[in-house]
C-alpha positions as a printed NumPy array, in Angstrom:
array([[ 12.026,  -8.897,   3.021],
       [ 11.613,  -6.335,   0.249],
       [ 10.114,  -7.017,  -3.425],
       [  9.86 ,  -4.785,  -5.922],
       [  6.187,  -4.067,  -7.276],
       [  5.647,  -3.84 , -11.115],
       [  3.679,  -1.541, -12.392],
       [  3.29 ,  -0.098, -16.081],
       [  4.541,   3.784, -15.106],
       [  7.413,   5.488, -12.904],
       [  5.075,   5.799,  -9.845],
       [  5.156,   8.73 ,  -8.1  ],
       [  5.369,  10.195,  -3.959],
       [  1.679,  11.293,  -3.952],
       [  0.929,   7.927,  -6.004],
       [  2.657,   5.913,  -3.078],
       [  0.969,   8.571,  -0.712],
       [ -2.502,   6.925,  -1.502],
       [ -1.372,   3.026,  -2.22 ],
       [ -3.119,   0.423,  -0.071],
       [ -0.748,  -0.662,   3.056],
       [ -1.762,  -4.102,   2.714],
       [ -0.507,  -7.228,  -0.01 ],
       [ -3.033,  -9.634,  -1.872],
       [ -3.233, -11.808,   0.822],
       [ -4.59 ,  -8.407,   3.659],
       [ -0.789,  -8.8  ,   5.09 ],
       [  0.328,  -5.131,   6.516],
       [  3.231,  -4.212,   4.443],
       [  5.429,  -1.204,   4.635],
       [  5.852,   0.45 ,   1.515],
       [  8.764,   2.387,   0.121],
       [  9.565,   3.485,  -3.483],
       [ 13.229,   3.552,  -5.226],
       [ 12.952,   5.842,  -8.499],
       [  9.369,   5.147,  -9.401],
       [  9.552,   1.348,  -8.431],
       [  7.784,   0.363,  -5.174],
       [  8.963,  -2.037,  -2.638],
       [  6.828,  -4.105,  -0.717],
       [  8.776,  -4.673,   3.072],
       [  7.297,  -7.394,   5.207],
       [  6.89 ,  -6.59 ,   8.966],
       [  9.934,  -6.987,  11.147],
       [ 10.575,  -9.283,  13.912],
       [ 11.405,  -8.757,  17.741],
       [ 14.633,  -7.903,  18.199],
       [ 14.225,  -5.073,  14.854],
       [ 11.49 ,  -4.084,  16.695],
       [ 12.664,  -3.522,  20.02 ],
       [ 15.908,  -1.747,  18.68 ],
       [ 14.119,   0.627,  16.528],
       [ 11.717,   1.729,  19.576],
       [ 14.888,   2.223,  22.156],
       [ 16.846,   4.348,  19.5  ],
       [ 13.579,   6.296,  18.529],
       [ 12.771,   7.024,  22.278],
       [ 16.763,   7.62 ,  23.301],
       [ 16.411,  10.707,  20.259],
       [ 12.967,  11.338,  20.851],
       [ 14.342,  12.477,  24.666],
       [ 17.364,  14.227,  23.924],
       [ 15.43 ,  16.531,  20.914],
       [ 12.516,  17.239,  22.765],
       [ 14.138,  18.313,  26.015],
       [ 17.034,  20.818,  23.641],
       [ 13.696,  21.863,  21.569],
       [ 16.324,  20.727,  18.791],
       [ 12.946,  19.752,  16.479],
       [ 11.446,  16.33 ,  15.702],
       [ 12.339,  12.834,  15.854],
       [ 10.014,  10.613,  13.546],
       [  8.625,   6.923,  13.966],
       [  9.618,   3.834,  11.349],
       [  6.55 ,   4.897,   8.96 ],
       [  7.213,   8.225,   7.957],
       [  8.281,   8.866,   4.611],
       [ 11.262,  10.9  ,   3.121],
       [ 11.164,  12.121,  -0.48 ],
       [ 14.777,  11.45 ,  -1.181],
       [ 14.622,  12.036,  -4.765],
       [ 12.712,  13.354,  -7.66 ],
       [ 11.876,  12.848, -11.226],
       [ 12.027,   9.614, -10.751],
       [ 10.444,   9.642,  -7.223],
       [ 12.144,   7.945,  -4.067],
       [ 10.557,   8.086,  -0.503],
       [ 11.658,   6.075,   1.973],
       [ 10.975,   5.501,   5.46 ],
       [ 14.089,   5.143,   8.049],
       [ 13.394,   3.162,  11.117],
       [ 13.78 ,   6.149,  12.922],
       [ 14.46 ,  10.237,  11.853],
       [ 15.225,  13.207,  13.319],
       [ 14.815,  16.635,  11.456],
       [ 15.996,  20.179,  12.938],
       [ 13.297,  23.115,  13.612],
       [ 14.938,  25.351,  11.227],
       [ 14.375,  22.108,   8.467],
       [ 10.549,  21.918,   9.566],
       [  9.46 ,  25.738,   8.634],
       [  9.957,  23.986,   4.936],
       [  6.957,  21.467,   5.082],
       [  3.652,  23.16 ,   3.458],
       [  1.827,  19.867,   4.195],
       [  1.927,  17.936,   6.965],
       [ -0.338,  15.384,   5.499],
       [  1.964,  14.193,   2.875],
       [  4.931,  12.46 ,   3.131],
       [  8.107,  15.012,   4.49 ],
       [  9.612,  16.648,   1.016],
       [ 13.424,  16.107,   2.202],
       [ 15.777,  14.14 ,   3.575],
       [ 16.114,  14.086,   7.482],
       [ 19.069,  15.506,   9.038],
       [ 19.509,  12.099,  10.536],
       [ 18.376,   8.653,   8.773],
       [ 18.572,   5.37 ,  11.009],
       [ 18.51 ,   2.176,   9.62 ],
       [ 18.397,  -0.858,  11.4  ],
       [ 19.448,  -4.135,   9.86 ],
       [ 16.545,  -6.916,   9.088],
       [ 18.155, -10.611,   8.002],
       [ 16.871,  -9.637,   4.213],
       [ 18.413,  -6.63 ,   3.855],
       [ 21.116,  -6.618,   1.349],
       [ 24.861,  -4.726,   0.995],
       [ 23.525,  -2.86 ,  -2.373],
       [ 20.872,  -1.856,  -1.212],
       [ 21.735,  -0.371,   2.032],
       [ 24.768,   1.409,  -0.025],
       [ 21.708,   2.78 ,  -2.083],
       [ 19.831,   4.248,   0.695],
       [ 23.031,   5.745,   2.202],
       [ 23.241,   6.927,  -1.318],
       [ 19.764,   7.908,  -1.289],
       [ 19.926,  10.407,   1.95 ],
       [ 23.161,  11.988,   1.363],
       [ 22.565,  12.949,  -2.121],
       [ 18.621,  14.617,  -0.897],
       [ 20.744,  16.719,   1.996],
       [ 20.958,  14.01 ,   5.013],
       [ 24.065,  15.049,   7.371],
       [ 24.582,  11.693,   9.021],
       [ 23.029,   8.235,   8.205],
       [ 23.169,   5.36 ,  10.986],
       [ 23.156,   1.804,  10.306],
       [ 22.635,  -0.87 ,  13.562],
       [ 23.495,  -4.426,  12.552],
       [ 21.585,  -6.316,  15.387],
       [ 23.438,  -9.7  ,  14.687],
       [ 27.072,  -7.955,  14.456],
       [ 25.952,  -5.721,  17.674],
       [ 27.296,  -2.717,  15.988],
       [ 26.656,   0.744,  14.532],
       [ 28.072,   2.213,  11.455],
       [ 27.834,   6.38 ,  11.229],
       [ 28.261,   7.757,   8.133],
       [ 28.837,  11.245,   7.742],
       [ 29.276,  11.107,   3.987],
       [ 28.421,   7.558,   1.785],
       [ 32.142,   7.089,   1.742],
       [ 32.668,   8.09 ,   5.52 ],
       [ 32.384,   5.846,   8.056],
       [ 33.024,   5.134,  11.677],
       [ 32.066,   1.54 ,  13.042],
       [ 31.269,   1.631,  17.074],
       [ 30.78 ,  -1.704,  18.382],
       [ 28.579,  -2.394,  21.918],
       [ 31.589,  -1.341,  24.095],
       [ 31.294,   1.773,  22.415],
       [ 29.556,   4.946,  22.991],
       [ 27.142,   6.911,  19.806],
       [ 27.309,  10.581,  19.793],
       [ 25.396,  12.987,  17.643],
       [ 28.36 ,  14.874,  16.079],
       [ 27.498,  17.984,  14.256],
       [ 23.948,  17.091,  13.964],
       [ 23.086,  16.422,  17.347],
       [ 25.544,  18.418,  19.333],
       [ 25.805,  17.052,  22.928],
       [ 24.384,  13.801,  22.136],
       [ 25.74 ,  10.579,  23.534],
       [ 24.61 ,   6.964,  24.226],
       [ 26.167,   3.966,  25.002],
       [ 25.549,   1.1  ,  22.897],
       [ 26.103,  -1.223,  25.573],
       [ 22.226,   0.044,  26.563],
       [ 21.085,  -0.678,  23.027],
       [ 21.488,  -4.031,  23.046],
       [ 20.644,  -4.949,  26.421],
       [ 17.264,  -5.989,  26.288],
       [ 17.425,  -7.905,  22.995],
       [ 17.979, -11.556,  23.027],
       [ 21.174, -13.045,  21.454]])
């Protein structure tokens, strides 16, 4: 569930960079922020969980063995827009070598949008605001976006916010111009989560 943090100024990526990663009650929370506002995400459950750690391994596999660059965990942060600030953190990322030479500080959260974004689908997430991160990536230089819907069983590619291709479990994902070569079935995705 996200909720939106109020605070008396536009807050900023090095602000968030330095925020505590925990609620008033000591609850872990994920943080993102959505032009200067931050959001508060509570952790995820199983089957988010177990989806987001197959897809992240399945890239993680395919980049690393093509030395195509990195793939990035659920935590890392994306500065997706500027002035006011947006950095969010896709449930799993992959950015090209040539894209990588561009980070001064590894430290700090990554000062672009990944080539790749993947989102997966938690019961609060809404329409609007997934249309906003889709927004969000494509307009800071993101070439395809990737949204799983555990509950439907599918996954939605967008290779623009207003292009998009639905693939269902009988399907099969490929990486298109982004990940050249790629392919997966979807059948394996959701194999080992429970309906």
């Amino acid at each position: 569930m996200s909720t939106t943090t109020a605070t008396t100024h536009p807050v900023t990526a090095d602000e968030l960079l330095t925020m505590p990663d925990r609620d008033e009650q000591g609850n872990y929370c994920l943080l993102e922020l959505v032009r200067g506002e931050v959001r508060r995400m509570s952790p995820t459950g199983l089957e988010h969980g177990a989806i987001c750690i197959e897809i992240a391994a399945v890239l993680w596999n395919f980049v690393k063995e093509r030395k195509l660059g990195l793939v990035f965990a659920a935590e890392t942060g994306f500065v997706v827009e500027r002035n006011p600030d947006s950095v969010l953190g896709a449930d799993a990322a992959f950015v090209s070598t040539e894209r990588l030479a561009d980070i001064e500080n590894p430290e700090k959260f990554v000062p672009f949008a990944p080539d790749l974004a993947v989102e997966v689908l938690s019961p609060s997430n809404t329409v609007r605001e997934m249309e906003e991160k889709i927004d969000l990536y494509f307009g800071a230089g993101s070439r395809m976006v990737w949204i799983v819907s555990p509950k439907r069983r599918t996954v939605s590619v967008y290779t623009s916010p207003l292009e998009v291709r639905i693939l269902s479990e009988r399907d099969t994902l490929e990486g298109g111009d982004v990940l050249p070569g790629f392919s997966y079935e979807l059948s394996k995705l959701f194999a080992g989560v429970p309906r």
